[in-house]
PLY file of the C-alpha trace (Angstrom):
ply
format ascii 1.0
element vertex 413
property float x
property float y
property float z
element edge 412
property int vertex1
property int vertex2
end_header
155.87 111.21 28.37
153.09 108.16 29.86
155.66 105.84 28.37
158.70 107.53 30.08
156.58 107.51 33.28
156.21 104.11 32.69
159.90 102.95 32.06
161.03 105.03 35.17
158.32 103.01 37.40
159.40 99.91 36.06
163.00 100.64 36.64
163.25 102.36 39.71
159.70 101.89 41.27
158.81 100.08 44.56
162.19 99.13 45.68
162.62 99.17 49.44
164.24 102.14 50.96
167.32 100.40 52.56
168.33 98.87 48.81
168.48 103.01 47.63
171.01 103.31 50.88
172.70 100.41 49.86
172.67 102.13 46.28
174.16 105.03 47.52
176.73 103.73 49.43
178.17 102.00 46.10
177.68 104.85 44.22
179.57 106.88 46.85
182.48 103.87 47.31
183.19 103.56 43.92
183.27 107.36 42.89
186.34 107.40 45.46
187.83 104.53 45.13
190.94 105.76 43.92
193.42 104.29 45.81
194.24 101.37 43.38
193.52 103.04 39.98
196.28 105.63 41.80
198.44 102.74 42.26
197.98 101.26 38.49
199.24 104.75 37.02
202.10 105.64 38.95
203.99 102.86 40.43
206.05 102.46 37.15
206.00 106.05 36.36
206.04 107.57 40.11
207.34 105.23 42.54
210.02 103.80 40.51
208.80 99.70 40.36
209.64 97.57 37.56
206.78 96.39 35.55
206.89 92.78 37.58
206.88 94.64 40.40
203.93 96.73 39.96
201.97 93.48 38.63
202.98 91.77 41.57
201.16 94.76 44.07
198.09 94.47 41.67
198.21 90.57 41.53
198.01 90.70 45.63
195.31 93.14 45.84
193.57 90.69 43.35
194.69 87.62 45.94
193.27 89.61 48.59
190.15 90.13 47.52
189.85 86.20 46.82
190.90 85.51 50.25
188.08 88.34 52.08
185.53 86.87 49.77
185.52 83.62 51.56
186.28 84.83 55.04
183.28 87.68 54.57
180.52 85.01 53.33
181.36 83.02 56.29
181.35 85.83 58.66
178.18 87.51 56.76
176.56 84.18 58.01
177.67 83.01 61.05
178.59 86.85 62.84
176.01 89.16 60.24
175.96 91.44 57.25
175.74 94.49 59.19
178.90 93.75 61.44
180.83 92.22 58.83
180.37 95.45 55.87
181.43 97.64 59.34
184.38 96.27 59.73
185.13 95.72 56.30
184.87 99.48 55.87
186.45 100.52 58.93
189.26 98.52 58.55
189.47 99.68 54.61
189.61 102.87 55.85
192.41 102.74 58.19
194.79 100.26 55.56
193.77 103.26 52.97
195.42 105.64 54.71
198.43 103.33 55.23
199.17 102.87 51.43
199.75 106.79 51.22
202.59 106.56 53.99
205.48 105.07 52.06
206.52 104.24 48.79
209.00 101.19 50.13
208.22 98.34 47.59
207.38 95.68 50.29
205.06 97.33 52.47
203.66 98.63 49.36
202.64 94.56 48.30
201.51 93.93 52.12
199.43 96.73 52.18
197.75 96.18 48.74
197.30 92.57 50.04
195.60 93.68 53.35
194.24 96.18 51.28
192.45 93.86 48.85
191.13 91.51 52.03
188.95 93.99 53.39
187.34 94.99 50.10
186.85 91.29 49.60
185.92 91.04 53.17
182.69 93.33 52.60
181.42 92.13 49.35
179.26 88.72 50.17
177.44 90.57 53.13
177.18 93.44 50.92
175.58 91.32 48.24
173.43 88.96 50.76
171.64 92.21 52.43
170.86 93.18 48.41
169.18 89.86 48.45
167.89 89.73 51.88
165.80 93.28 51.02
164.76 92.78 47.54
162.99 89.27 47.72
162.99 87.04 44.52
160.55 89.42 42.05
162.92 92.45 42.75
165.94 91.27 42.53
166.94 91.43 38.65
166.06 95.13 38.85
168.27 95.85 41.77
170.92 93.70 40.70
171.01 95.76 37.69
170.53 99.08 39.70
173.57 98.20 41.71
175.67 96.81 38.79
174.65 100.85 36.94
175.92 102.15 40.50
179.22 100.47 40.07
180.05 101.25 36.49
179.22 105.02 36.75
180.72 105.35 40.20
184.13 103.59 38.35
183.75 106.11 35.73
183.94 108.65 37.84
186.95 107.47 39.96
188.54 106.81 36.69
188.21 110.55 35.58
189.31 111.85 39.52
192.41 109.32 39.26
193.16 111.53 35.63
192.47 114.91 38.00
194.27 114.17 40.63
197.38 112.49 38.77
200.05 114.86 39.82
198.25 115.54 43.61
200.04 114.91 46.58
199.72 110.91 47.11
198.34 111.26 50.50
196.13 113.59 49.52
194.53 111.02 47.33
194.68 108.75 50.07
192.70 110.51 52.20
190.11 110.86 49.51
189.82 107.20 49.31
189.91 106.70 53.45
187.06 109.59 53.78
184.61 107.87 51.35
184.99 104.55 52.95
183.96 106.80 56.30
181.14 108.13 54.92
180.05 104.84 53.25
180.57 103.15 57.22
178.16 105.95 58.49
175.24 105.23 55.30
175.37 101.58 56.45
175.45 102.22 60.32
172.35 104.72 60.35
170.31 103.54 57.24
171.13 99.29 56.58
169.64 96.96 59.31
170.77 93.56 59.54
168.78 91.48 57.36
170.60 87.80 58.48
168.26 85.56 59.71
170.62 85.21 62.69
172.82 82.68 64.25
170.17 80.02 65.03
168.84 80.04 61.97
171.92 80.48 59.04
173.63 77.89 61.52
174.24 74.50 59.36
172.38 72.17 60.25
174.32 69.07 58.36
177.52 70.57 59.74
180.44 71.54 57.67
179.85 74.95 56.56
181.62 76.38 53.70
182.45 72.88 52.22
178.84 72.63 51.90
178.78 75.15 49.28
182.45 73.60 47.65
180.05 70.15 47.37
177.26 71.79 45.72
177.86 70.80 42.27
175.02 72.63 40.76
176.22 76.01 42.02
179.80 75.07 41.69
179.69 74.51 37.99
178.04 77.74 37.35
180.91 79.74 39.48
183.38 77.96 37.28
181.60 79.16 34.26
181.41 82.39 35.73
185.30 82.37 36.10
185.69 81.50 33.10
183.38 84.31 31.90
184.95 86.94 33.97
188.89 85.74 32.91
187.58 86.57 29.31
186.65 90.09 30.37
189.05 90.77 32.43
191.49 90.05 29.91
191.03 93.36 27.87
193.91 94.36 30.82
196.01 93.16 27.88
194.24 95.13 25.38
197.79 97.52 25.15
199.67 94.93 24.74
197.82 93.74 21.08
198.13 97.37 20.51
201.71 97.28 20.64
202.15 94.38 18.36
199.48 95.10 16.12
201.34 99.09 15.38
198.75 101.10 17.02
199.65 103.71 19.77
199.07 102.21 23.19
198.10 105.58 24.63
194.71 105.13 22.28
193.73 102.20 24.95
191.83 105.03 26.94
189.61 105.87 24.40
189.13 102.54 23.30
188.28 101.03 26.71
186.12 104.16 27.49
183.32 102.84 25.12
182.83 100.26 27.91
182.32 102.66 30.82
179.75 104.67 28.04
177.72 101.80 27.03
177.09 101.08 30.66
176.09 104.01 32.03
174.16 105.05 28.83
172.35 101.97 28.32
172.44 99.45 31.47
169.20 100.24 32.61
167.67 98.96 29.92
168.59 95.71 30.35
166.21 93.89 32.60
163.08 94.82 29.90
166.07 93.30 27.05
166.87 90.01 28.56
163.32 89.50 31.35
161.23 87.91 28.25
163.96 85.78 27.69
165.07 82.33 29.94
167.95 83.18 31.77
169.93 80.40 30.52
169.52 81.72 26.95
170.50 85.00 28.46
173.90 83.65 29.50
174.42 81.70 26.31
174.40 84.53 24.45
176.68 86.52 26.82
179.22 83.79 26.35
179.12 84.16 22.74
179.14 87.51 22.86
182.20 88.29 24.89
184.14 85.49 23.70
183.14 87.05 19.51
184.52 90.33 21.18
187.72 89.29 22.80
188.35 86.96 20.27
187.91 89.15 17.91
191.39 91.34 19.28
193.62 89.43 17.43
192.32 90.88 14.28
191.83 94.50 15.06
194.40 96.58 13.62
193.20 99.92 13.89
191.71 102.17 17.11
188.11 101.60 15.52
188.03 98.35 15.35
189.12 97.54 18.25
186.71 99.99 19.77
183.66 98.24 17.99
185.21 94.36 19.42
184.76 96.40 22.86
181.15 97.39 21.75
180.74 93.39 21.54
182.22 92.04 24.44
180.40 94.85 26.59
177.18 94.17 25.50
177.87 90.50 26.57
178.82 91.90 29.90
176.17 93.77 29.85
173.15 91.40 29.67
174.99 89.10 32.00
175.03 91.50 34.74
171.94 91.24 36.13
170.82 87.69 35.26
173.98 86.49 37.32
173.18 88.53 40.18
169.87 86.92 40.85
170.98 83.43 39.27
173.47 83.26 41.93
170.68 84.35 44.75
168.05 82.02 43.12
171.15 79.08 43.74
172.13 80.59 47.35
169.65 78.54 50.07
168.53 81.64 52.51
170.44 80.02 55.69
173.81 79.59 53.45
173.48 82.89 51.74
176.26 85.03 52.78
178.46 81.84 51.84
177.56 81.05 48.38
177.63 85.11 47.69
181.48 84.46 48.94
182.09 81.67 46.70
180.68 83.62 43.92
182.38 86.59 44.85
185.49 84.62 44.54
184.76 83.70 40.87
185.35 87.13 39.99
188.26 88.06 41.96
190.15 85.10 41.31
190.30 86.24 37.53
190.89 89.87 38.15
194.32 88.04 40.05
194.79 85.18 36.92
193.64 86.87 33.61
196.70 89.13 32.89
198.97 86.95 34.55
198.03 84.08 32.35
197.35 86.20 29.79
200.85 88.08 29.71
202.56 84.73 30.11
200.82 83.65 26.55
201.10 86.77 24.76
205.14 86.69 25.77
205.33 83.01 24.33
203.18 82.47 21.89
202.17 84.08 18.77
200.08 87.49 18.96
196.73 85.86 18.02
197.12 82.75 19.67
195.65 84.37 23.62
192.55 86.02 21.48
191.71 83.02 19.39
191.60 81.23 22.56
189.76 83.41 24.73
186.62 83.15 21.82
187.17 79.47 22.43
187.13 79.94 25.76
183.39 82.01 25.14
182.37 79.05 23.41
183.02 76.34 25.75
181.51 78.78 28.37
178.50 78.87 26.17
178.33 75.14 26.12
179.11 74.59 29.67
175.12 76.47 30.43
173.88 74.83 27.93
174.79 71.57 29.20
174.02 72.92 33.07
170.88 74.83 32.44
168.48 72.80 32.89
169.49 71.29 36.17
170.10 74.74 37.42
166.78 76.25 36.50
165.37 73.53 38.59
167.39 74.02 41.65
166.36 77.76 41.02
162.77 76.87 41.29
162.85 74.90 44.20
164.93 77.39 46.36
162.27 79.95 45.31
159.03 78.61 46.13
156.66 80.23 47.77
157.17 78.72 51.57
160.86 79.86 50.71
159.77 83.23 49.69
157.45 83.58 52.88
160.30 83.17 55.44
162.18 85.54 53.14
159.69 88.09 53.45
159.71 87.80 57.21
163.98 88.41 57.34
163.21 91.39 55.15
0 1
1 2
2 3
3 4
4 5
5 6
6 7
7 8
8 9
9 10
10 11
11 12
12 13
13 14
14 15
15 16
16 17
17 18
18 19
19 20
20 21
21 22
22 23
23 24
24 25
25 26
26 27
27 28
28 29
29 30
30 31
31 32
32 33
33 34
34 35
35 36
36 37
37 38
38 39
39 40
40 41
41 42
42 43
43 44
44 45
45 46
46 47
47 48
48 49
49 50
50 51
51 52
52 53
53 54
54 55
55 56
56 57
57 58
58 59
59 60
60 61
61 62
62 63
63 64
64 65
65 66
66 67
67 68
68 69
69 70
70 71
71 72
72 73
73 74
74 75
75 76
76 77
77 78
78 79
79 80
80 81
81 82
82 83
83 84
84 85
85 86
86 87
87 88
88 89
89 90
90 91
91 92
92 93
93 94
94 95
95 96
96 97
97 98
98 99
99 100
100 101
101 102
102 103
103 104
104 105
105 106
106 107
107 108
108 109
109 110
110 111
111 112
112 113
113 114
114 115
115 116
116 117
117 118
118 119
119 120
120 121
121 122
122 123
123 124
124 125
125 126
126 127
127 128
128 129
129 130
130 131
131 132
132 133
133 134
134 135
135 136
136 137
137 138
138 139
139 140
140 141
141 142
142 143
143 144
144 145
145 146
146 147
147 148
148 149
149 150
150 151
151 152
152 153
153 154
154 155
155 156
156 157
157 158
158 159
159 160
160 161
161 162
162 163
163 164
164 165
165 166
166 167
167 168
168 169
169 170
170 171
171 172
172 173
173 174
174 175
175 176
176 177
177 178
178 179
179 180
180 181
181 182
182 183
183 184
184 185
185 186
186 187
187 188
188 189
189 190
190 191
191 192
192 193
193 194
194 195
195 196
196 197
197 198
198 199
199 200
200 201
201 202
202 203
203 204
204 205
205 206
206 207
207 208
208 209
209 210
210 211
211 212
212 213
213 214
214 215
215 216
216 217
217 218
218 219
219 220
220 221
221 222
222 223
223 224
224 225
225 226
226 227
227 228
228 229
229 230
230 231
231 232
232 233
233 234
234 235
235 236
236 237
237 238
238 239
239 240
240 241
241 242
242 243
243 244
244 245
245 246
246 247
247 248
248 249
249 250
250 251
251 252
252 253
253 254
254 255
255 256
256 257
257 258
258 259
259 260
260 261
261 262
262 263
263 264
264 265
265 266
266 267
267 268
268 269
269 270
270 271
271 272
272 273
273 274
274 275
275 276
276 277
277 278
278 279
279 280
280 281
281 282
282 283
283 284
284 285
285 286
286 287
287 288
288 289
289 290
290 291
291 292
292 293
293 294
294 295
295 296
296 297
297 298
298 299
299 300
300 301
301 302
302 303
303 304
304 305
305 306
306 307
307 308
308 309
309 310
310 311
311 312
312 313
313 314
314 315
315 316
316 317
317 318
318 319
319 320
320 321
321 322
322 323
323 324
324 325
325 326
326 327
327 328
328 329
329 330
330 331
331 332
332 333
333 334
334 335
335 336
336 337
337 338
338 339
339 340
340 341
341 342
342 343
343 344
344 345
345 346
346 347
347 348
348 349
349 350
350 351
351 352
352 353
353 354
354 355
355 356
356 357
357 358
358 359
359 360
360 361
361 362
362 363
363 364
364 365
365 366
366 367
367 368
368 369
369 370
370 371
371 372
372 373
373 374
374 375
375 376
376 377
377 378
378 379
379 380
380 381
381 382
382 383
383 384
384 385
385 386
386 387
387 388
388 389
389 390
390 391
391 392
392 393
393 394
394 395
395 396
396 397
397 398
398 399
399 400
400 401
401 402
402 403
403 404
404 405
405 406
406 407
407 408
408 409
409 410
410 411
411 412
């Protein structure tokens, strides 16, 4: 029981109140968050779209999100995190509502598209106030909290979607729209701003956001992350080797369940896992890992074995999560922050939009191996790539993080 005690204060213990609201809030935005995961299942089957068509909506929503990442980290700078995750919300909530209205294909693709802005919109001020309150010895653990948060608050939204799959649309619309409200009204009563302000995240060199584009240092490790995330984000495709390789593709539920599982079971483990280890090691192996996993699709010809090359790639994902998160603070100068947590941002959603469309366009052309061979190739020039990188990063890590940096830090939080 001491040792249970013990886990629970090491996990959980002495993290300011206003990251728990910021925990919440996830939790609550992703458990109803079912606007797009409506939109996945039934514009083929309910709407009437043709299969481009439908990939078309999600690729926007995707292109969306790349677009708000940028525009949010500059704004989470330059206007604040407080203002900026308000009207990302607020303005979520309102283009939520306007996706139920109609099922005409073109408004449809605008909407995801506006749709897909404000969610990208919110995520680098929503990230920079994470940093901003947890200070460089608490941020692994909250990064991990938060990534937990996500993954069980998808789960969930992923079981409501199955619930509420013959609903009225607009009644799952509104669903979506009210938690967005009630995530606004968590961050309006319970998140102060944490920005240092306009004086202070002002550039002083001048040139803003092309100050983080000429950062080579952190712009090497987002294009590792993108190439990271494109791997993942590839098991999209996963029906598709089902198809070709015999197997039912209505087993890819079950199959890509083990991901949500493994998360939510075993994700807060993590930080005790990987913290002994340098993080550069840690992100080696996750290369290896998810690249062994993917690659690993193009020989799975059965439900259980593609379910274990899920177990592989997951825990890859999984000991990435929260070494990333505070790799990508630890790179992210305190006056820049909500702009490199953009730029990141955008490593991710930039795949979500490229990885099946890439990925369809090889599987259609090539042989059925040939995209999973080359995604573990992929993992190991990833693996490489931090290898080679490391060293220089761990160094800019340090110096961003020493202890004059950490005192001003403590005084924004």
């Amino acid at each position: 029981m001491r040792s249970l005690r013990t886990w629970a204060g090491d996990t959980v213990g002495g993290l300011p109140a206003t990251f728990w609201y910021l925990w919440l809030g996830t939790l609550i935005n992703r458990l109803g968050a079912v606007a797009v995961l409506f939109l996945e299942i039934h514009m083929v089957s309910g709407y009437g779209f043709s299969a481009t068509l439908a990939g078309l909506v999600l690729g926007l929503y995707g292109g969306g999100m790349a677009l708000g990442s940028i525009a949010g980290g500059v704004l989470a700078d330059r206007w604040g995190r407080r203002p900026t995750l308000l009207l990302a919300n607020i303005a979520g909530v309102v283009t939520a509502l306007a996706l139920g209205i109609t099922l005409t294909p073109w408004f449809v693709a605008l909407t995801a598209l506006v749709y897909g802005f404000w969610n990208g919109l919110g995520r680098p001020a929503y990230s920079a106030t994470l940093v901003d309150v947890l200070g460089p010895t608490k941020r692994m653990r909250g990064m991990n909290l938060n990534y937990w948060a996500i993954n069980l608050g998808f789960s969930g939204a992923a079981f409501l979607a199955g619930v509420l799959a013959h609903t009225p649309r607009m009644v799952v619309f509104v669903l979506n729209a009210a938690v967005l409200a009630i995530t606004t009204v968590i961050i309006a009563v319970k998140v102060p701003e944490t920005s240092p302000g306009p004086a202070l995240s002002a550039p002083k060199e001048g040139g803003g956001l092309s100050l983080v584009l000429r950062d080579r240092v952190f712009m090497i490790y987002v294009l590792l992350n993108l190439g990271l995330w494109s791997i993942i984000e590839s098991c999209k495709l996963i029906p598709i080797a089902m198809v070709n390789q015999g197997i039912d593709p209505a087993n890819y539920g079950s199959v890509i369940a083990v991901n949500g599982v493994m998360i939510v079971a075993l994700q807060l483990f993590i930080p005790k896992l990987v913290g002994r280890h340098p993080r550069n090691r840690v992100q080696i192996a996750s290369a290896l890992l998810v690249g062994l996993g993917m690659g690993a699709v193009g020989l799975a010809g059965s439900v259980p074995t593609l379910a274990l090359t899920v177990v592989v790639w997951t825990l890859g994902e999984m000991i990435n999560a929260p070494v990333n998160g505070t790799t990508i603070a630890d790179l992210s100068s305190p006056a820049m922050r909500g702009r490199y947590q953009g730029v990141a941002s955008m490593s991710f959603t930039a795949a979500n939009f490229f990885a099946p469309i890439v990925g369809g366009l090889v599987l259609d052309n090539t042989p059925h191996a040939t995209l999973w061979f080359g995604l573990g190739v992929l993992g190991l020039i990833i693996a490489a790539g931090h290898l080679l990188s490391g060293p220089a990063r761990e160094r800019r890590a340090t110096h961003l993080t020493r202890p004059e940096v950490v005192r001003d830090e403590a005084l924004v939080a």
